[in-house]
C-alpha positions, 0 to 999 in steps of 0.5 A: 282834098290832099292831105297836104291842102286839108293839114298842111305843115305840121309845123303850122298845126302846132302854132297854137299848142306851144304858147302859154304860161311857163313855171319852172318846176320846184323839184327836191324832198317835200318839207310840209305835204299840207303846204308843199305836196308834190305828186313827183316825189319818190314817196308818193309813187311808191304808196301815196295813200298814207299821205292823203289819209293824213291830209284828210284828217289834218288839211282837206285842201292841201297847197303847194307853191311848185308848178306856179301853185296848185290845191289837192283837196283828198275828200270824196265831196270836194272832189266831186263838186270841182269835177261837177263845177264847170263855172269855176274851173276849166279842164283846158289843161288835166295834166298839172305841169310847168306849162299852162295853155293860155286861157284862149285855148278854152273852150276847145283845149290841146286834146278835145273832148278832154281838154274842152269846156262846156258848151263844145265839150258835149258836141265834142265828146258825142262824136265819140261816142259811137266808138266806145259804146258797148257794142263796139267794145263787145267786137274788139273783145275776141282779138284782146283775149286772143292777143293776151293769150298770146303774150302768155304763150311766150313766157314758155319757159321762164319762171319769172315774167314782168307781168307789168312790162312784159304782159300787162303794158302791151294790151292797151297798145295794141287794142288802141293801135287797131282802133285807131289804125296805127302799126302795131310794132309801133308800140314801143314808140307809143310807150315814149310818148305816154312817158313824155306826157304823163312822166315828163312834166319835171323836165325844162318847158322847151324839152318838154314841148320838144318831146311833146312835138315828137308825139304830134309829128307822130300823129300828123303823119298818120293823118296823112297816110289815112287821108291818102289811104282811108280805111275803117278805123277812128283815125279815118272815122275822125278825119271825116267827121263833121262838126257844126257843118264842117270837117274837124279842125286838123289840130282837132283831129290830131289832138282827139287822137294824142288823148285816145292814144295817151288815155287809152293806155297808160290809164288801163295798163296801169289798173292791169298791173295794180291788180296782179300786183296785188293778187301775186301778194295776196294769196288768200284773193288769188286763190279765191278768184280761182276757185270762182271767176264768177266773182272777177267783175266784182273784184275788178270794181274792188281794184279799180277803187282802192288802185284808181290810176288816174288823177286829173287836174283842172284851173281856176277860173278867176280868184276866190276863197273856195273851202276857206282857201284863196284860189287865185286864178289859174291856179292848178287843181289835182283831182284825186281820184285815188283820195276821193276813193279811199275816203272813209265818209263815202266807203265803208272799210275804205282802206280795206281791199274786199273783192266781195264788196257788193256797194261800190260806186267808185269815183276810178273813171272820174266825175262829172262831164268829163268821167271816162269816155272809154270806161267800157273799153277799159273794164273789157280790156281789164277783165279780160287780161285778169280772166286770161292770167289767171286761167293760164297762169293760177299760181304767181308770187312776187319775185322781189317785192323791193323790185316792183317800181310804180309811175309818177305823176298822175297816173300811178300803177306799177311799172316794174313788176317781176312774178315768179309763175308756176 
């Protein structure tokens, strides 16, 4: 079968991608995080943690009205329960927005398995699983140190280096575009589309889903070209997938991709970046993990806890008082996963940063049947630009603290992040 015949025009596979509910956006200064929270605001990117500790204390199940209204509980057990309650709220959208797919798009969503509800969710995420497995990480690991080396290699002569854009940003780009066959100068593109995705969600719904249409556009011409040239990589490895004795759907094929290529990136290059932001401020843990690089993987765990990127989001199923809250029907719910991590009731010293901390089941990846498909995929990529860095490069600062810029919206980590080395 020709790729023409098995995915005809883009134009038709994005029919059922641009239909839903549209609010426009509430933008400007919050007066009141517990009724009017905003995870765009300028203040909670540049450290949310204060705002959620307080809201801890003074209102657990925080509300807003922008976005057409949405909820942000900050304790560790609610957060858990929603991520476990399937029955009550769906995951056909994560990414809390002025758009919502309509509730037809359930059980499937715009981006499988993410996006997917029980019972297709399971058969969804199973397919994947082969490629993120252990093993498979292990293989790809060779070529991620080789390549972190090499990045380190061309900061030959600088004595100041953008450890975010200039190191930390290009290792999940090119680990993601070889798993999923894709060239790798196309990388600057793949930074558009995380922006459009995860950073985009304040602009108009038209020019949003304009934007999004360039990512899909993107996605279906590389079906293409594997379906005219298959060769061993995901992108193939899914066009022949089956599922229920049939080939994937083509907006299924071209959804598991857009996931792959948004989640597979910002989310780790995001952890990349927080950690040497905080070993270039603290020298005390740099100079430790130095001396003991035994000591990394524990201190990896201790990153991704208190600098957890990702918050996801789910909807309401039907009205009903939940926490002594009205929830009406699809309204948003932001899962925090940053709050739940940092929630005295679950962590001892949870505001605290201890790299030694030895009991330390962090909620960074997610919970329930949607924690982190490529958990194992991420720790690698994550342990191995730390052990590379701090092999080649032991001694590094911040060059101006007031310089280092972090994202908003619903994966935090430092997008400007200037380090004088050496």
């Amino acid at each position: 079968m020709t790729a023409d015949e098995r995915f005809g025009d883009y134009e038709e596979m994005r029919d059922g991608r641009v239909e839903g509910t549209r609010n426009e956006v509430v933008t400007g200064p919050v007066s009141d995080w517990a009724t009017d929270f905003s995870h765009l605001e300028p203040e909670w990117a540049a450290d949310p943690y204060p705002i959620q500790d307080e809201l801890r204390g003074r209102c657990p199940v925080a509300h807003t009205e922008r976005f057409g209204g949405g909820w942000l509980p900050t304790r560790y057990e609610d957060v858990a329960e929603i991520a476990y309650d399937t029955e009550r709220f769906s995951s056909r959208s994560v990414v809390m927005s002025n758009f919502r797919p309509p509730p037809g798009a359930a059980p499937i969503g715009v981006t499988p398995p993410i996006s997917s509800d029980p019972p297709f969710h399971h058969d969804a995420r199973k397919l994947l699983l082969p490629a993120f497995k252990k093993s498979a990480v292990t293989k790809l690991e060779p070529a991620t140190r080789a390549f972190c080396h090499a990045l380190i290699d061309s900061f030959e002569g600088r004595d100041v280096v953008d450890a975010a854009h200039d190191y930390g940003q290009h290792i999940p780009i090119r680990v993601i575009a070889d798993m999923l066959g894709f060239p790798p100068e196309d990388g600057p593109r793949f930074r558009e589309f995380v922006e459009t995705t995860l950073e985009g969600i304040n602009l108009p719904p038209d020019e949003r889903i304009a934007r999004m249409d360039k990512l899909f556009a993107y996605l279906h011409e590389q079906i293409r070209d594997h379906v005219d040239h298959p060769r061993d990589d995901l992108t193939t490895y899914l066009i022949n997938a089956e599922l229920y004795g049939r080939k994937l759907d083509p907006s299924h094929v071209s959804g598991t991709m857009a996931l792959l290529l948004i989640a597979g990136i910002d989310t780790t290059w995001s952890a990349i970046g927080a950690s040497l932001w905080h070993l270039a401020r603290t020298p005390a843990d740099r100079e430790r993990l130095v001396a003991e690089p035994g000591l990394l993987p524990t201190a990896m765990e201790e990153f991704l806890r208190v600098f957890a990127p990702v918050t996801m989001a789910r909807l309401v199923r039907d009205d009903m008082t939940w926490r002594g809250v009205d929830m009406k029907a699809d309204d948003w719910i932001l899962l925090s996963f940053p709050a739940a991590n940092r929630d005295p009731a679950q962590f001892d010293r949870a505001g605290e940063i201890a790299i030694d901390r030895e009991v330390n089941r962090h909620a960074a990846f997610g919970l329930g049947i949607h924690r982190c498909l490529g958990s194992h995929l991420a720790r690698m990529e994550l342990r191995v630009a730390l052990e590379v860095w701090l092999e080649r490069i032991p001694s590094f600062t911040l060059e101006d603290p007031s310089a280092v810029t972090w994202a908003a919206g619903q994966v935090r980590g430092p997008r400007t992040l200037p380090v004088r080395i050496g």
